[in-house]
ROVOKE-307778 format. One record per residue (C-alpha): x, y, z; residue in three letters. Coordinates in nm, 3 decimals, always signed. Layout:
<domis>
<east = X&north = Y&up = Z&rest = ALA>
...
</domis>
This chain:
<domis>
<east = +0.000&north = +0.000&up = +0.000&rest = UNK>
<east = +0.132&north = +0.354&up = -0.089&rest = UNK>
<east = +0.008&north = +0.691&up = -0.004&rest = UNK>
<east = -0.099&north = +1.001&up = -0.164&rest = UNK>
<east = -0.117&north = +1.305&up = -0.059&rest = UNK>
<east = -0.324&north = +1.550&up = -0.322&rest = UNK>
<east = -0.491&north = +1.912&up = -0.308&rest = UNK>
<east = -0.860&north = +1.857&up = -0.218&rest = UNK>
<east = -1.061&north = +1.751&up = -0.624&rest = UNK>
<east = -1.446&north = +1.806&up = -0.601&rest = UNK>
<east = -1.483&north = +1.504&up = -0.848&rest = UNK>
<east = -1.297&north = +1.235&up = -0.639&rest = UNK>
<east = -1.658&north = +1.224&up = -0.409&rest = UNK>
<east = -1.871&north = +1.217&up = -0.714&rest = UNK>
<east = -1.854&north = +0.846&up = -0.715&rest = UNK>
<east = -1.872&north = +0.714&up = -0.396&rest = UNK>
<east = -2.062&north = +0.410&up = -0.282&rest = UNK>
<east = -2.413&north = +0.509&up = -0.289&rest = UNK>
<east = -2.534&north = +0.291&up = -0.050&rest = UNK>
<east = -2.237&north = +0.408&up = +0.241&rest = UNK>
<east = -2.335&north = +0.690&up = +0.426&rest = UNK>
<east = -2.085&north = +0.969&up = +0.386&rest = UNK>
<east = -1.977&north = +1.193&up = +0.715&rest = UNK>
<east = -1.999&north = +1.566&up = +0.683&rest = UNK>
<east = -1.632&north = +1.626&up = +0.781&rest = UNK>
<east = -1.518&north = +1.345&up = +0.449&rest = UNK>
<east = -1.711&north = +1.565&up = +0.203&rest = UNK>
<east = -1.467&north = +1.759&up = +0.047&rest = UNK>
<east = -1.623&north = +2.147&up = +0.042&rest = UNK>
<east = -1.637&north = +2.054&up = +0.480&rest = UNK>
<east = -1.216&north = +2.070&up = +0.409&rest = UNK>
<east = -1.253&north = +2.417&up = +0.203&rest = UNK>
<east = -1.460&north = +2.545&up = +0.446&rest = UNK>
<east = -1.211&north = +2.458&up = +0.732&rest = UNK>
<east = -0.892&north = +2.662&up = +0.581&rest = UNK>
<east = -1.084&north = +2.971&up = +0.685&rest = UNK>
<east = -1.056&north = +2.881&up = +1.078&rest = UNK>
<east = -0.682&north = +2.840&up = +1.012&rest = UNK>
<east = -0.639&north = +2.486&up = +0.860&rest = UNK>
<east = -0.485&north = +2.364&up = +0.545&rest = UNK>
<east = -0.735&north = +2.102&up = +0.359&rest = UNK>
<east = -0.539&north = +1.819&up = +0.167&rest = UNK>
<east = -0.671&north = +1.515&up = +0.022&rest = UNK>
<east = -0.537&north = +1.149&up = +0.093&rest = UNK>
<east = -0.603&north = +0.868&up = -0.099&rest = UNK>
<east = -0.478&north = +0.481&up = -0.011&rest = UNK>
<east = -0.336&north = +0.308&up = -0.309&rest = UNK>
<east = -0.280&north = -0.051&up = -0.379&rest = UNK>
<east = +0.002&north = -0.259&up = -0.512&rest = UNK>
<east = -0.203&north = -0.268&up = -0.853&rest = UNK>
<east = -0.242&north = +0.104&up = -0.857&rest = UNK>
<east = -0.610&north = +0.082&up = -0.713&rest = UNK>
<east = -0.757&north = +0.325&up = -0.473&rest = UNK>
<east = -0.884&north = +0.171&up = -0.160&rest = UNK>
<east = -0.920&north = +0.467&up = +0.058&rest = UNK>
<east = -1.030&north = +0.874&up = +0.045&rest = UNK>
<east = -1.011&north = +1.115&up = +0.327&rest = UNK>
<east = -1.001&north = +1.486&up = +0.444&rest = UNK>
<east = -0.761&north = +1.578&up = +0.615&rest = UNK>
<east = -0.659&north = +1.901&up = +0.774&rest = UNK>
<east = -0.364&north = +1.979&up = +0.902&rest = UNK>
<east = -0.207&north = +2.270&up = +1.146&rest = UNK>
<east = +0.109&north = +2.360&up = +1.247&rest = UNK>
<east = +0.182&north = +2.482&up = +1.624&rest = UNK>
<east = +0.518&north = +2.690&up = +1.761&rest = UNK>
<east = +0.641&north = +2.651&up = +1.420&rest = UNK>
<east = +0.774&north = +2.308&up = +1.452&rest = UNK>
<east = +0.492&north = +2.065&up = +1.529&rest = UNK>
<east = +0.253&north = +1.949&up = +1.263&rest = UNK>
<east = -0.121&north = +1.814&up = +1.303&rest = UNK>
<east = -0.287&north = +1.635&up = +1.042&rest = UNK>
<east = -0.665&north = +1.497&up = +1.181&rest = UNK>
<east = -0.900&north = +1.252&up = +0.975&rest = UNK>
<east = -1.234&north = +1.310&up = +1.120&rest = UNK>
<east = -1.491&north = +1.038&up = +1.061&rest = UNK>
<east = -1.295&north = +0.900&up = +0.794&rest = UNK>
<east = -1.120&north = +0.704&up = +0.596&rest = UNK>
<east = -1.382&north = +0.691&up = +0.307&rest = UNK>
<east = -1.323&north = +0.303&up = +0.191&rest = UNK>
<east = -1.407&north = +0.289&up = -0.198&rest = UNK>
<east = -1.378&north = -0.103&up = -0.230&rest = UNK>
<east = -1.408&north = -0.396&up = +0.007&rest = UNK>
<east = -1.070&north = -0.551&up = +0.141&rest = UNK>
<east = -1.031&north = -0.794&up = +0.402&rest = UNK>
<east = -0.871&north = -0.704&up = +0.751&rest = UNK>
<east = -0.546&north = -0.717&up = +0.654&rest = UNK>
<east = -0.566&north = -0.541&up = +0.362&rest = UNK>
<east = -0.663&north = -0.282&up = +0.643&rest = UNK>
<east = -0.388&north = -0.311&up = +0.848&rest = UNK>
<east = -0.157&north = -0.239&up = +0.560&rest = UNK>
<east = -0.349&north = +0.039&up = +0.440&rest = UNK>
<east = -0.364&north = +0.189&up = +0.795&rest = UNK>
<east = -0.005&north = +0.146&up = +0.866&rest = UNK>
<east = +0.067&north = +0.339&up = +0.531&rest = UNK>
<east = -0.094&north = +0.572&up = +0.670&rest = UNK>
<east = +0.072&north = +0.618&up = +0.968&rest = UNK>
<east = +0.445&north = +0.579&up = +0.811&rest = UNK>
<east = +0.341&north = +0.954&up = +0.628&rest = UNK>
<east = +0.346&north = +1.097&up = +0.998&rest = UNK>
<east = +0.623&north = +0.990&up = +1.180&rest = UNK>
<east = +0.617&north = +1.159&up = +1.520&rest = UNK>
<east = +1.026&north = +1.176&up = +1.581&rest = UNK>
<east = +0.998&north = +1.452&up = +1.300&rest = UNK>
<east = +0.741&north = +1.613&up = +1.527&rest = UNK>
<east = +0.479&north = +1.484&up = +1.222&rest = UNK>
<east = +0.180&north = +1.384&up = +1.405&rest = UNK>
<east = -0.150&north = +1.222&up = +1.256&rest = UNK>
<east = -0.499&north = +1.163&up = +1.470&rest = UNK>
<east = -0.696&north = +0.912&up = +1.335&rest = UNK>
<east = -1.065&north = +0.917&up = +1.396&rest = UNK>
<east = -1.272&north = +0.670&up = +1.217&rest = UNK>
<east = -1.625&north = +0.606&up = +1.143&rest = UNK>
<east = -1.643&north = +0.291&up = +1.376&rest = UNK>
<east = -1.848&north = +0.210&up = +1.660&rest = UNK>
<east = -1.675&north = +0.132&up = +1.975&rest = UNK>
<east = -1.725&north = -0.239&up = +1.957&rest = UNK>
<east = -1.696&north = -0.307&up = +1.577&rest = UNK>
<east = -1.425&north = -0.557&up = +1.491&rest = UNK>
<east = -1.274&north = -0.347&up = +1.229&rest = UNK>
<east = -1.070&north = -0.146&up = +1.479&rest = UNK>
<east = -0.854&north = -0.437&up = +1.530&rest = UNK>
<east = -0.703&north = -0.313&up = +1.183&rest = UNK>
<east = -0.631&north = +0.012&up = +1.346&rest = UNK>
<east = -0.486&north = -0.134&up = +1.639&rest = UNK>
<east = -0.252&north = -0.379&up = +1.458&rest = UNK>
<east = -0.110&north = -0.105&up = +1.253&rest = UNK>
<east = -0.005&north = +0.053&up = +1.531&rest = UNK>
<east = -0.277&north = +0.308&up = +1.654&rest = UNK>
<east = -0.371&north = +0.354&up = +2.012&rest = UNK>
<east = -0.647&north = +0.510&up = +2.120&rest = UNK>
<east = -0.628&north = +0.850&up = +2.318&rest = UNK>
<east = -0.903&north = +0.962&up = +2.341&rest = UNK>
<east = -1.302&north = +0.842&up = +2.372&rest = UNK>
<east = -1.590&north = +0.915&up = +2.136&rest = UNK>
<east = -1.921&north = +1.086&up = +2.059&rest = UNK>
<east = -2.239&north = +0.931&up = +1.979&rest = UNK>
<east = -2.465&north = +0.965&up = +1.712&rest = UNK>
<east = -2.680&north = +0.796&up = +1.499&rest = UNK>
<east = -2.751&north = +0.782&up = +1.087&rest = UNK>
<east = -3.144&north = +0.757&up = +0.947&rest = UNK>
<east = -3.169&north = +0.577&up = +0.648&rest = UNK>
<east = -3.387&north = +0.746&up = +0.372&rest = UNK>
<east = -3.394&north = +0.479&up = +0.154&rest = UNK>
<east = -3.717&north = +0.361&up = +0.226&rest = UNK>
<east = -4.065&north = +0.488&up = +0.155&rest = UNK>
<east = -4.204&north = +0.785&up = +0.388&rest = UNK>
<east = -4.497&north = +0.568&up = +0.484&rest = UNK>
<east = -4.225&north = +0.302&up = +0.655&rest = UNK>
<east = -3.980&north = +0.583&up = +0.800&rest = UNK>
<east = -4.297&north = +0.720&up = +0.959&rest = UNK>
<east = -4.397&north = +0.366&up = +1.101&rest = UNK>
<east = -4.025&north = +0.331&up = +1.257&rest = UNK>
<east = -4.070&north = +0.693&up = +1.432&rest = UNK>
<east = -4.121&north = +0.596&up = +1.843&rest = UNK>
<east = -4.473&north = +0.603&up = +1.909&rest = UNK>
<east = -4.491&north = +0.943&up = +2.141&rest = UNK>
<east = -4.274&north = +1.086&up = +1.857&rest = UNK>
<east = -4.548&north = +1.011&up = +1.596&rest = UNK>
<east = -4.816&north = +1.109&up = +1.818&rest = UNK>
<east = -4.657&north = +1.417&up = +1.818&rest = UNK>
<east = -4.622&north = +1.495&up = +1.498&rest = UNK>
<east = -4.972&north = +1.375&up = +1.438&rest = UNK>
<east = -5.056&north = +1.703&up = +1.667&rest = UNK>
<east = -4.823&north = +1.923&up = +1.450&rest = UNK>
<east = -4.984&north = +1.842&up = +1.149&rest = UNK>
<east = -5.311&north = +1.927&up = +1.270&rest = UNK>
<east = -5.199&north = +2.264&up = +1.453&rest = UNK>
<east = -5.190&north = +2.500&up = +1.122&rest = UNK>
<east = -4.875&north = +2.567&up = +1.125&rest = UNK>
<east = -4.698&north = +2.663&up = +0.771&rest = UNK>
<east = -4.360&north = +2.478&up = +0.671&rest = UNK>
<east = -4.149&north = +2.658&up = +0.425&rest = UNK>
<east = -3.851&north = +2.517&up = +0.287&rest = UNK>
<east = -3.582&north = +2.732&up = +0.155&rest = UNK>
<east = -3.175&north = +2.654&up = +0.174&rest = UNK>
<east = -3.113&north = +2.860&up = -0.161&rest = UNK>
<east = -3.049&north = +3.213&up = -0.006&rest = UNK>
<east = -2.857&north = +3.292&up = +0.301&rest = UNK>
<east = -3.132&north = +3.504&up = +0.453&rest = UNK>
<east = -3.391&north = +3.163&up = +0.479&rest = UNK>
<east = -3.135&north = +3.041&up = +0.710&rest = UNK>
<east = -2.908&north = +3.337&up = +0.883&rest = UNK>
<east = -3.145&north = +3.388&up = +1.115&rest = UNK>
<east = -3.167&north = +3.039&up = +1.258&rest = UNK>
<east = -2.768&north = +3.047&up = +1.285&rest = UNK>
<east = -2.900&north = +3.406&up = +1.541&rest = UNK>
<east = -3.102&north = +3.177&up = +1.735&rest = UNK>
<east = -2.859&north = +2.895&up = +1.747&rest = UNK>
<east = -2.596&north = +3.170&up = +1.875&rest = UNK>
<east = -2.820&north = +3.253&up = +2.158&rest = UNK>
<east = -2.918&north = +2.872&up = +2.220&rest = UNK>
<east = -2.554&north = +2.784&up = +2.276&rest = UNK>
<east = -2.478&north = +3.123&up = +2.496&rest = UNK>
<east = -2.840&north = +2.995&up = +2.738&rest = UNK>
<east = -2.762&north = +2.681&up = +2.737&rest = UNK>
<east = -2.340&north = +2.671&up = +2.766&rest = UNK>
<east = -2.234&north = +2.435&up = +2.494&rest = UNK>
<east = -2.013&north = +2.443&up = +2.198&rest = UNK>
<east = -2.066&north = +2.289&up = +1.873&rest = UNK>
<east = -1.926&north = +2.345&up = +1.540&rest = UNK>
<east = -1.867&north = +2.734&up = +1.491&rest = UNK>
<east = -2.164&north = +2.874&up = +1.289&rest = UNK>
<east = -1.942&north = +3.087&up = +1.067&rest = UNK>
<east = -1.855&north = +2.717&up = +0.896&rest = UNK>
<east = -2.228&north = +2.738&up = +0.730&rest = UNK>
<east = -2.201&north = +3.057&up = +0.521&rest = UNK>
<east = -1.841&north = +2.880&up = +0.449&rest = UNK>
<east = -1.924&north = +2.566&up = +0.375&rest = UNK>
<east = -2.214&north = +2.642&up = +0.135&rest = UNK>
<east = -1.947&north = +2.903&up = -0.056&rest = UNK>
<east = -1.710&north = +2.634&up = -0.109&rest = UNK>
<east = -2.000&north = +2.390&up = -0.249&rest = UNK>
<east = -2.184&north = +2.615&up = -0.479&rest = UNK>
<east = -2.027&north = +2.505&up = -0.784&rest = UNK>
<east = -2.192&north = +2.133&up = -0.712&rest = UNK>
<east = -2.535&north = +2.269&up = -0.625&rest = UNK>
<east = -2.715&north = +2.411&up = -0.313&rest = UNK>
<east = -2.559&north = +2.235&up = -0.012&rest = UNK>
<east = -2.821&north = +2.346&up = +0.287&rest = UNK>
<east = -3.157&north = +2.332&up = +0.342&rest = UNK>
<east = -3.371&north = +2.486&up = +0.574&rest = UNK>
<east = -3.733&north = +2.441&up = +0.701&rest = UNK>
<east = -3.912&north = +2.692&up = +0.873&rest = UNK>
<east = -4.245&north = +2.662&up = +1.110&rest = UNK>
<east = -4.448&north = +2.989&up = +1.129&rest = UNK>
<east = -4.769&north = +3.054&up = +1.344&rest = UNK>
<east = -4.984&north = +3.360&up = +1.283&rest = UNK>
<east = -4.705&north = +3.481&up = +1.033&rest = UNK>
<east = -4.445&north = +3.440&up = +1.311&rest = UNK>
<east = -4.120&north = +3.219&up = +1.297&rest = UNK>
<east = -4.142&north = +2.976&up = +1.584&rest = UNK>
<east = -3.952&north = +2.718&up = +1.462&rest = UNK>
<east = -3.665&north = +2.600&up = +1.227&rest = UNK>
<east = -3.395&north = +2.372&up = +1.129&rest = UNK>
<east = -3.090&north = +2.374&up = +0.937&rest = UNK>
<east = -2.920&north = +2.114&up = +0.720&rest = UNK>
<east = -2.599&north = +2.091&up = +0.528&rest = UNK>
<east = -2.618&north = +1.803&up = +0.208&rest = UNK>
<east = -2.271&north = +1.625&up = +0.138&rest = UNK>
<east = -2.283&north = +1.348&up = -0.102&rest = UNK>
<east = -2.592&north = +1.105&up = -0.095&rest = UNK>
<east = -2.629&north = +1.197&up = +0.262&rest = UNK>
<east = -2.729&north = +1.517&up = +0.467&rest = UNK>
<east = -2.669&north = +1.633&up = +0.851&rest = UNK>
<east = -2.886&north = +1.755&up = +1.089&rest = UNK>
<east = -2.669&north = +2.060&up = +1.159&rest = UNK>
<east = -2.877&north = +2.327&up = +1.367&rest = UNK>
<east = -3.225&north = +2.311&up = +1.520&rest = UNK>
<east = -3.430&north = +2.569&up = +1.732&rest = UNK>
<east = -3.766&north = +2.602&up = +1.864&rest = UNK>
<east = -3.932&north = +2.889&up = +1.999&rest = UNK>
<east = -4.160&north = +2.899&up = +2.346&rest = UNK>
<east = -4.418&north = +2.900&up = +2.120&rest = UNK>
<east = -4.352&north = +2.596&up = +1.931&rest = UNK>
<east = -4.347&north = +2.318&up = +2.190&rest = UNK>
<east = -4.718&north = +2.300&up = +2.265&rest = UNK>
<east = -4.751&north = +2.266&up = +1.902&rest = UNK>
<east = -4.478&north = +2.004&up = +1.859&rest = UNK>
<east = -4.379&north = +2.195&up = +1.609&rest = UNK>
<east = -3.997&north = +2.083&up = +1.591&rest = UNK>
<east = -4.147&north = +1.735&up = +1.523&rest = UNK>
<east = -4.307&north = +1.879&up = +1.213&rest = UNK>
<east = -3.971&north = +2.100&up = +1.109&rest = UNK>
<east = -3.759&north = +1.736&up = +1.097&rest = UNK>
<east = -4.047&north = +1.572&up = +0.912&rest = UNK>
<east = -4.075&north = +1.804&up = +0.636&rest = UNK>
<east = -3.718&north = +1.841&up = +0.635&rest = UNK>
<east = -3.688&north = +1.434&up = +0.591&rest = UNK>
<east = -3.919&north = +1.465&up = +0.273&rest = UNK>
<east = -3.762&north = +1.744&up = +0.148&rest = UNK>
<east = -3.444&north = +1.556&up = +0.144&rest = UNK>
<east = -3.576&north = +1.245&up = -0.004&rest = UNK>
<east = -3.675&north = +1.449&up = -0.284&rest = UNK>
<east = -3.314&north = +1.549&up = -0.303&rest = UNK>
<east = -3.219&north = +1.230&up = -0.331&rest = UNK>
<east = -3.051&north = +1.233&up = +0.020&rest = UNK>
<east = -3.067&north = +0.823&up = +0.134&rest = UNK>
<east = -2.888&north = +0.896&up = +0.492&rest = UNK>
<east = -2.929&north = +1.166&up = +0.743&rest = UNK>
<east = -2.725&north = +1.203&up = +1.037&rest = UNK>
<east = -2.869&north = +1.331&up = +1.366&rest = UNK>
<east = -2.554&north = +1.567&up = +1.380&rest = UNK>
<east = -2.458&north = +1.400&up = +1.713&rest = UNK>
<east = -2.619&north = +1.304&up = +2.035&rest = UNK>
<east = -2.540&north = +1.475&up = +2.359&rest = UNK>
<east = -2.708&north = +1.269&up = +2.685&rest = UNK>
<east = -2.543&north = +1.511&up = +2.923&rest = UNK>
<east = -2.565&north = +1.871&up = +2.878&rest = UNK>
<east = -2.841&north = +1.782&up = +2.609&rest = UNK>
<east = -3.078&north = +1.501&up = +2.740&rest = UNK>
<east = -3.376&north = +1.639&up = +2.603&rest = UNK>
<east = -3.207&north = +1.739&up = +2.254&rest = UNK>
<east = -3.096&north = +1.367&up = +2.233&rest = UNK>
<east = -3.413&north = +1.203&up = +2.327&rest = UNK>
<east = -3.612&north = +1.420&up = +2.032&rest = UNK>
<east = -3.350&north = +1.291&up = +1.821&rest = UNK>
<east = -3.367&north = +0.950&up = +1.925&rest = UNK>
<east = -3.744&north = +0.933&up = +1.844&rest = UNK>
<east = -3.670&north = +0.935&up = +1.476&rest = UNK>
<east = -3.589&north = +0.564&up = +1.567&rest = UNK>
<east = -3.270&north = +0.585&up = +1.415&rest = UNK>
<east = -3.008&north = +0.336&up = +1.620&rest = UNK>
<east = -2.748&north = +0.503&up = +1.811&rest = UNK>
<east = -2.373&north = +0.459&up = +1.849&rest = UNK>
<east = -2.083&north = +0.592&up = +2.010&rest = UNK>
<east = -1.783&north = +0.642&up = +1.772&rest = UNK>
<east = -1.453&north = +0.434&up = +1.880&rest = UNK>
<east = -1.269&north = +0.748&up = +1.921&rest = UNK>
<east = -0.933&north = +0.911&up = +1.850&rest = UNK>
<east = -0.621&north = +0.729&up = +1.766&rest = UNK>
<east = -0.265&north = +0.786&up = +1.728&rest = UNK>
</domis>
C-alpha cells in the first residue's frame, strides 16, 4: 500500500458508494470550508500494489510553535472497495508511516467505527492507540418509503407529529439564499450562549455552502411559522448522498404545538426528494443535552458511540 497526498478535487466524491453513508467532515467542500478557521485542507487517498484506490479522506492539518505538525481525519477514511482485515492493516499502517512523530509529524486518526466493531482491530494492529473516547450519534436511512420511515418513528414521537400536522402551522422550505437560514444560525448563537455548549462554529455554514456552490445548493432549511411568526426552524448541510442535521431551534411557542417534530419531518421529505438516502442526527449529547438527544432518538434511528481518536 502507498500513499498520496493530493490538493482537495471536487470530483474524487462524485462516485462514492451510494449505499455508504458519507460523514460531513469526508465531504470535500467541509475541508474548504475549514482553511478559513486556520487549517490547510489536503486530500489522501490509499493506493494498492495494482495502482487501485482503496481509501479517500479529508484531512486538515495545522502547524503549532512553528515546529509541530497536526494532520486529523475526522470520521474517515472513506473506503471505496471492500478488502479484508489485513488489507486494512496495511493500508492503515501506510498511513501512519506519512506521519512519523520523531519529526514532530503527528496524525490523529478518527474513524467512522463504533466502539465495539471488529474493524478497529485493523487500526490497532497497525499501530494506533487510542487516546481519546468518542461521541455518539446515529444515521437515518432514507432509503425507504415515507410511509415506513414514519412507522419506525417511536410512538410518542409520531403522536406528536400527528398534533403538528393538525396545529396549522406553515412549513417553508428554503436553503437557496442565506437570509432563509441566517437567522436560525442568530437563534442557534443565543441557544448555545443559554444553554453553555459548543458545537461546530456557525461561521462554517455561510463557508461551507461558498465552497460547495459550484456542485449545487448544499443546505436546506425548514421553517415553522404561526400567525405569520417564525417559531420554529432547522438547518441542514447536504454532502454526497447523505445530509446532517446541523442546527435546530424552537421557539416557546412551538413546543405546545410540537412543532420541531413537524420541522424534521418536512425536512426528511424534502431531502428524499433530493435524493438524500442517509441523514445524520448531527450527534447526540445525553449530558448537557438530554432532552435534545431524546427528540433525536425518536426518529428511531439506532445510536452509536464512535470508537474514538487514535494515534
Amino acid at each position: 500500500m502507498r500513499v498520496k497526498m493530493l490538493p482537495l478535487n471536487p470530483k474524487s466524491w462524485v462516485s462514492l458508494d451510494p449505499d455508504t453513508p458519507l460523514p460531513l467532515q469526508q465531504f470535500w467542500a467541509y475541508g474548504k470550508a475549514l482553511e478559513t478557521f486556520g487549517g490547510n485542507s489536503i486530500q489522501i487517498e490509499i493506493i494498492d500494489e495494482s495502482g487501485e484506490k482503496v481509501a479517500m479522506a479529508v484531512a486538515v492539518q495545522r502547524r503549532f510553535m512553528g515546529c509541530i505538525s497536526l494532520t486529523t481525519i475526522f470520521r474517515g477514511p472513506v473506503w471505496l472497495q471492500k478488502i479484508g482485515a489485513e488489507e486494512k492493516t496495511q493500508a492503515f499502517r501506510a498511513l501512519l508511516k506519512q506521519f512519523p512523530k520523531l519529526r514532530w509529524n503527528f496524525l490523529a486518526l478518527l474513524p467512522e467505527y463504533a466502539v465495539q466493531d471488529p474493524e478497529l482491530n485493523s487500526i490497532k494492529m497497525a499501530g494506533y492507540r487510542r487516546v481519546m473516547t468518542g461521541f455518539s450519534t446515529a444515521w437515518l436511512d432514507l432509503r425507504p418509503d415515507e410511509e415506513i420511515i414514519r412507522k419506525t418513528l417511536k410512538g410518542k414521537w409520531r403522536n406528536q407529529l400527528k398534533k403538528a400536522e393538525a396545529s396549522g402551522l406553515h412549513i417553508a422550505v428554503g436553503g437557496k439564499k442565506p437570509h432563509q437560514y441566517s437567522w436560525l444560525l442568530e437563534r442557534e448563537a443565543d441557544q448555545r450562549d443559554q444553554r453553555r455548549y459548543q458545537a461546530t462554529p456557525l461561521g462554517l455554514v455561510p463557508e461551507y455552502v461558498n465552497a460547495a456552490k459550484a456542485v449545487g445548493d448544499m443546505a436546506l432549511s425548514v421553517i415553522a411559522s404561526y400567525d405569520k411568526a417564525k417559531i420554529a426552524g432547522a438547518l441542514f448541510l447536504l454532502h454526497g448522498n447523505s445530509a446532517t442535521y446541523h442546527v435546530g431551534w424552537a421557539g416557546d411557542e412551538a413546543r405546545p404545538l410540537n412543532a420541531q417534530n413537524l420541522v424534521l419531518w418536512q425536512g426528511i421529505i424534502a431531502l428524499k426528494e433530493r435524493g438524500i438516502c442517509f441523514l445524520d442526527l448531527g450527534g447526540l449529547n445525553t449530558a448537557e443535552l438530554a432532552g435534545i438527544a431524546r427528540f433525536k432518538m425518536g426518529l428511531g434511528a439506532e445510536p452509536y458511540t464512535l470508537a474514538g481518536t487514535y494515534i
